[in-house]
C-alpha positions as CSV (number, residue, x, y, z in Angstrom):
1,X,-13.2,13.1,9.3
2,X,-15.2,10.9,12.1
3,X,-17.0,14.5,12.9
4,X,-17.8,14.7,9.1
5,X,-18.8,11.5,8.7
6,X,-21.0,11.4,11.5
7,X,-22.7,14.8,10.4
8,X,-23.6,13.4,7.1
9,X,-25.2,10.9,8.5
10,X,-27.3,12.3,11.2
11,X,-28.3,14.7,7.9
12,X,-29.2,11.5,6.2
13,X,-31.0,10.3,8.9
14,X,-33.1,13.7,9.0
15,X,-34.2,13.5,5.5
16,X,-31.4,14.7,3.4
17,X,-31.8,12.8,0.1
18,X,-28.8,10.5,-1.2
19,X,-28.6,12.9,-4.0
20,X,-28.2,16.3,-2.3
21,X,-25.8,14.8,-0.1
22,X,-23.3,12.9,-2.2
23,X,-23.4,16.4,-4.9
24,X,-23.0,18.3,-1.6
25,X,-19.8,15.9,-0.6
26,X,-18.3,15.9,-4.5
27,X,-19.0,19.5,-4.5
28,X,-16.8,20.7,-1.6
29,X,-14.0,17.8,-1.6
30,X,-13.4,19.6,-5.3
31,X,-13.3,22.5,-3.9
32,X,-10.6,21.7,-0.9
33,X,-9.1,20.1,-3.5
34,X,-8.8,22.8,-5.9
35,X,-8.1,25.6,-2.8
36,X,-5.0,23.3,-1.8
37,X,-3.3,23.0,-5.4
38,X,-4.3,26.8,-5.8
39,X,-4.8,29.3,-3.2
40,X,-2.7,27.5,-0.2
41,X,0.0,26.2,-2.5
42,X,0.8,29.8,-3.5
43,X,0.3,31.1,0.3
44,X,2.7,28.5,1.9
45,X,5.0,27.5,-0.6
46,X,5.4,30.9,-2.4
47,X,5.3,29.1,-5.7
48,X,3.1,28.1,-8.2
49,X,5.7,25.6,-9.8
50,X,3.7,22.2,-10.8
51,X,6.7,20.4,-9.3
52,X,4.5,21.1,-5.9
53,X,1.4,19.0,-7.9
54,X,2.7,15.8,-6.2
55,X,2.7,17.1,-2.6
56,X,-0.7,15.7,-1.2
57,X,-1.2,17.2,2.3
58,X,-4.0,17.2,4.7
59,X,-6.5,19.1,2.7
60,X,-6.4,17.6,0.0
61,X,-6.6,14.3,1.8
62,X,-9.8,15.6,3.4
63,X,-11.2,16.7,0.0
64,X,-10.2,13.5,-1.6
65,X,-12.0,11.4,1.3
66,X,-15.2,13.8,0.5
67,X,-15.1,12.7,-2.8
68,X,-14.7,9.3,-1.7
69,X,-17.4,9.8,0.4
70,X,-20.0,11.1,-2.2
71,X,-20.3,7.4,-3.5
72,X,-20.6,5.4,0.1
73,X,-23.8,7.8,1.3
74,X,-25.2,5.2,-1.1
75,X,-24.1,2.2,-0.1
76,X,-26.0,-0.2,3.0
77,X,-25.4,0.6,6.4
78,X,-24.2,-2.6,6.3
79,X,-21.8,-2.7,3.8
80,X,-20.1,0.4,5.5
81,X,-19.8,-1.0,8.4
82,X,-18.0,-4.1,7.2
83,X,-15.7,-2.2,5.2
84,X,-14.6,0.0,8.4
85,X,-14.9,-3.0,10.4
86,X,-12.4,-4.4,8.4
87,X,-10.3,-1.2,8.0
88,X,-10.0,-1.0,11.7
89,X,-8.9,-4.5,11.7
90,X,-6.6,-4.7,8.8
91,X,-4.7,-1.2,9.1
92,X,-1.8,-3.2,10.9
93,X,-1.3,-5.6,7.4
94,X,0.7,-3.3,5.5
95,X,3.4,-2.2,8.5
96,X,6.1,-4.5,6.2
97,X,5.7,-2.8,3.3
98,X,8.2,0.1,2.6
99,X,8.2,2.7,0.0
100,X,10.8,4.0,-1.4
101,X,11.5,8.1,-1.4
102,X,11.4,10.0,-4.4
């Protein structure tokens, strides 16, 4: 995610508009997206039962973070940057907190 984060940029940076590039990001996160519930829930589970809907994994984390994304490429450098600032910093806040299993 760093790596695709830091390529969008460096395309921003080289003249890719804010539109192309956030329709680019929503584009393919829907598409990991749709891959994982589809093609690679079939292939590794050997089921197409939607009890399997709820399993989030890492693809469709990384397609779900594209999407996510899409709508900072338009925010301020700035405003980015506080909000990972602040990630980094507050990740540790929410070691208490247990959920429970299904």
């Amino acid at each position: 995610m760093l790596l695709s984060s830091t390529s969008n940029r460096i395309r921003r940076i080289h003249g890719t508009s804010a539109a192309d590039l956030d329709r680019f990001l929503f584009t393919r996160g829907l598409w990991l997206v749709f891959l994982k519930f589809t093609v690679v829930r079939v292939v590794v589970w050997r089921s197409a039962s939607p009890a399997l809907l709820a399993v989030l994994q890492v693809l469709s984390a990384i397609g779900i973070a594209m999407i996510v994304l899409a709508a900072v490429v338009r925010l301020p450098t700035l405003v980015v940057g506080l909000v990972g600032l602040a990630i980094v910093l507050g990740h540790n806040l929410l070691d208490a907190v247990t959920v429970t299993g299904w």
